[in-house]
N, C-alpha and C positions, 0 to 999 in steps of 0.2 A: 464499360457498362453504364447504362443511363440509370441511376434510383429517382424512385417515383415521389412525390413532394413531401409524403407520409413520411418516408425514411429519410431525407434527409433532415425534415422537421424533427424526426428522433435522435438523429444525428449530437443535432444543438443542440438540445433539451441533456444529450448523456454529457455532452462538453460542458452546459450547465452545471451540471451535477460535480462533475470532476474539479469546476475550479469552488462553487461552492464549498464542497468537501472539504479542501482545503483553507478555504478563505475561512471557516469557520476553526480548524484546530489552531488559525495564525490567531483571530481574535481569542481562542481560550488559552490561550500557551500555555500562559500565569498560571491559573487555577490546576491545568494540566497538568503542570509541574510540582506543584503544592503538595495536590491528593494521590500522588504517583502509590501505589498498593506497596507495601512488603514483599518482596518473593516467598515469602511462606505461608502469603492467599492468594498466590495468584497458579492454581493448580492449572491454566492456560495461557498459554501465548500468544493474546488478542494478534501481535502483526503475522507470525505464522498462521495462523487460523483465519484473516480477512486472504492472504496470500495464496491459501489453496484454493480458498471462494471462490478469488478471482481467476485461477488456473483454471478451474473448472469450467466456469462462468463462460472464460472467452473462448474458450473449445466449443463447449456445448452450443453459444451462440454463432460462432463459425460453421460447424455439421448443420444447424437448420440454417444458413443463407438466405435460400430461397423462401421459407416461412415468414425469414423478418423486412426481406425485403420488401414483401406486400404488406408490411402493418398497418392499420386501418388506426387514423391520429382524431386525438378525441380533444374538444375543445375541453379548458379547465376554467370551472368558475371564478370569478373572482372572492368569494368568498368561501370557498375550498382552501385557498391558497391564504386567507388570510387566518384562517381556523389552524392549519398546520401552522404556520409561523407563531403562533403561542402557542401552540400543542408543543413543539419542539420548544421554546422557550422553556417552559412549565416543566417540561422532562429534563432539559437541560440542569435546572435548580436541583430537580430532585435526585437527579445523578449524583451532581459533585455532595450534597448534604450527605447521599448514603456511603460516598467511598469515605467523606472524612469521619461518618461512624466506625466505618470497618477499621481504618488506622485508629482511633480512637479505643477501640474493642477487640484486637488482633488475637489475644489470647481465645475469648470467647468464638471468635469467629471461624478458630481453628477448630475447634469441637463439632461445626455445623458447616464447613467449609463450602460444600459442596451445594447449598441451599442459599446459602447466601452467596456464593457466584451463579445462579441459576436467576434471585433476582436483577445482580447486577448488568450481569448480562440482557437480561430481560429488556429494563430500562435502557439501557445503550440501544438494545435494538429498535426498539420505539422509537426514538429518537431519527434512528437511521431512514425508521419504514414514512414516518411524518416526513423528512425531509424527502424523499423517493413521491412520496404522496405530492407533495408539495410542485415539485417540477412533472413528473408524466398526467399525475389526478387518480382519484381513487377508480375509475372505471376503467382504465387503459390497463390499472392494475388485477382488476378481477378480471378483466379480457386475456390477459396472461395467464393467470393460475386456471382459468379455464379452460384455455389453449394448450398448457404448456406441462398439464399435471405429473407425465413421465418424466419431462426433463426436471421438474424441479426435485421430484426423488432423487433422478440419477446424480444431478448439485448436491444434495445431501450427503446423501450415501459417497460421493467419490471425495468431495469434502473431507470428510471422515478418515477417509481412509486418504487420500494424499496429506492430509495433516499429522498422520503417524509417521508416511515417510519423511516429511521433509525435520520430523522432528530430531529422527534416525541422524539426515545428512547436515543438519545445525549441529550436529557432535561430533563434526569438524571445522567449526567456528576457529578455535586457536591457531591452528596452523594458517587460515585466511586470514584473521586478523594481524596473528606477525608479519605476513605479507603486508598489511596494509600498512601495519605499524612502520616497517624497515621502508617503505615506499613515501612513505609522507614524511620520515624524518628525513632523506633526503632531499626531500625538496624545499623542506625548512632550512636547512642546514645553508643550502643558497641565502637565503635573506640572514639567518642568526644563528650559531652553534645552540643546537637543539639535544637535549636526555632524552636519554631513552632506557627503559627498562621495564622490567615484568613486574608486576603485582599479585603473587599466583602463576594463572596462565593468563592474565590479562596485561597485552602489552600499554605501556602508558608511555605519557608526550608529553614532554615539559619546555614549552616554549613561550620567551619574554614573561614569564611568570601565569601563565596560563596553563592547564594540564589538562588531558582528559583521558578515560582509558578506555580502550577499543574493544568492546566486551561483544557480545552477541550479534546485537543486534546493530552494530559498526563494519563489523569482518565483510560485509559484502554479500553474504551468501543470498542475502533477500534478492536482490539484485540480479543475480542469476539465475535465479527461479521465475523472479516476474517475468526476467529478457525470454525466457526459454517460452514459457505459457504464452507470451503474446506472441513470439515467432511463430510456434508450433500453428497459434489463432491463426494467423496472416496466412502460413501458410494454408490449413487446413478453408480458409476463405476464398482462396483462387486454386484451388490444387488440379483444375484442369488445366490451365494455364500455366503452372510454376514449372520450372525445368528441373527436376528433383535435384539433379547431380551437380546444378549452381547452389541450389539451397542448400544445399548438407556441407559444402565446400564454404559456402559466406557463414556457417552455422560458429565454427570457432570461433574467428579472429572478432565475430560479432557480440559474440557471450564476453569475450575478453573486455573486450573496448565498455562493456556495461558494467564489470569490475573495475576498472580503472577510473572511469566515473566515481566511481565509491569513495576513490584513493583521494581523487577532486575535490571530492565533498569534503571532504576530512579536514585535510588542508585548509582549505577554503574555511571550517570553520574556526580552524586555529587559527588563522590570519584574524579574522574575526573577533574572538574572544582576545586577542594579546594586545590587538588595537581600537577598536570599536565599543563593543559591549558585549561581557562573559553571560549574563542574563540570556541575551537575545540568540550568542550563539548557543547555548545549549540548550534554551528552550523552542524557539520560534524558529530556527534556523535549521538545528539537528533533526526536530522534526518535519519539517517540510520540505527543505531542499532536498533531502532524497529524492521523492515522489515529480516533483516540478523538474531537476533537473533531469530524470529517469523520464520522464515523456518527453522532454525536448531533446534527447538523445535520440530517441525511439523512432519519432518523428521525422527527425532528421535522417536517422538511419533505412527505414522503409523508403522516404522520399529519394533518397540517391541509387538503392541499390533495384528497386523494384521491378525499373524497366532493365537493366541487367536480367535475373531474374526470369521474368516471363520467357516462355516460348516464341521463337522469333516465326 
């Protein structure tokens, strides 16, 4: 199919966004890492909760196809663009200031918990909507919420509720993670006799004097969830064309290879941390090579398998 110059100009603009996104949590790591919450304020699971967004997200943009592929591209001032990039500056400062109040104030903040993550969140989301602002323009954006007023309830509302489930099937994080644990320790075990052991139910890695322990948000499960949401997107984006009974049959070995990925990263970061720098792999590293190698996996995997795939 031919897309018309609008969509593929939105196209770039969402790749904008993506490396963006990213390029920005590599410059904040540090601070990142600094003002990281307590678990006894943080009544939410910021990456399960952007997780379901995005499940939602790419479906719900997959079933309107044809709506998006006529978007109508709106040029962006340059002084839009220069207003958000201190807008997000501005909110960035005032983000990290309020989380190192809350570690500073954990007792009190327990008593009112709930008000004070409704700010914090708040603030994060600004942040996110100025950069959003920044790359499509403020009127591309009410062109939407005026286009698109069902869908963004039905994002809401399914949000909600697939962030229940996946919080459900995150409470079998342990048994993934010792998979990942039993998986990466043998492949250390090739370069340097590598420990291993539980901490709780958190499996841990003690290699060339480097450790870390494979707790939640490690085990993979995110990983399966994304690969599943954006297959389901792909698929539900050509479902005239897709030969169901190739799809459902590449649907395993696919989800697999997106967990094993996981087991990559892992690795990959102990190699890292035991030689290079423990700073960098735990901060800069853990959090964003997930995401970057998780799309060039993705990538790669639609690009091979797709004309497969179709109806011949």
């Amino acid at each position: 199919m031919k897309y018309s110059k609008e969509f593929r100009t939105l196209t770039r603009r969402s790749i904008i966004l993506i490396i963006l996104f990213v390029g920005i949590q590599l410059i904040l790591s540090g601070i990142i890492a600094k003002t990281q919450l307590p678990s006894e304020i943080k009544p939410f699971g910021m990456d399960d909760l952007a997780l379901a967004t995005i499940f939602i997200v790419v479906i719900i943009l997959a079933i309107n196809k044809e709506k998006i592929i006529r978007v109508k591209e709106y040029k962006i001032n340059k002084w839009e663009r220069i207003i958000s990039i201190i807008g997000m500056i501005i909110t960035f400062i005032i983000y990290f200031q309020y989380k190192k109040y809350l570690i500073s104030n954990v007792d009190y903040v327990k008593n009112y918990l709930y008000v004070f993550t409704t700010i914090e969140y708040t603030i994060l989301f600004l942040a996110l909507f100025l950069l959003i602002t920044m790359i499509y323009g403020i009127r591309m954006i009410i062109n939407v919420y005026k286009n698109y007023k069902k869908e963004i309830i039905i994002i809401i509302l399914g949000t909600i509720i697939l962030y229940l489930v996946i919080k459900e099937f995150q409470k079998l994080w342990p048994y993934f993670s010792g998979i990942v644990g039993i998986s990466v320790k043998w492949l250390l075990d090739l370069i340097s006799p590598t420990t291993f052991y539980y901490l709780g139910e958190i499996p841990v890695l003690h290699f060339e004097g480097f450790a870390i322990g494979i707790a939640e948000t490690c085990s993979g499960i995110a990983s399966i969830l994304l690969f599943t949401a954006l297959y389901i997107a792909g698929l539900a984006w050509d479902w005239k064309i897709i030969n169901k009974k190739k799809a459902l049959l590449l649907y395993l070995p696919a989800v697999i290879g997106a967990f094993a990925l996981n087991i990559i990263r892992i690795f990959m970061m102990m190699i890292i941390g035991a030689y290079i720098s423990e700073s960098f792999a735990i901060n800069a590293f853990h959090t964003n090579a997930s995401l970057i190698l998780f799309l060039i996996y993705y990538t790669l995997f639609w690009k091979i398998s797709y004309k497969w795939m179709i109806k011949k």
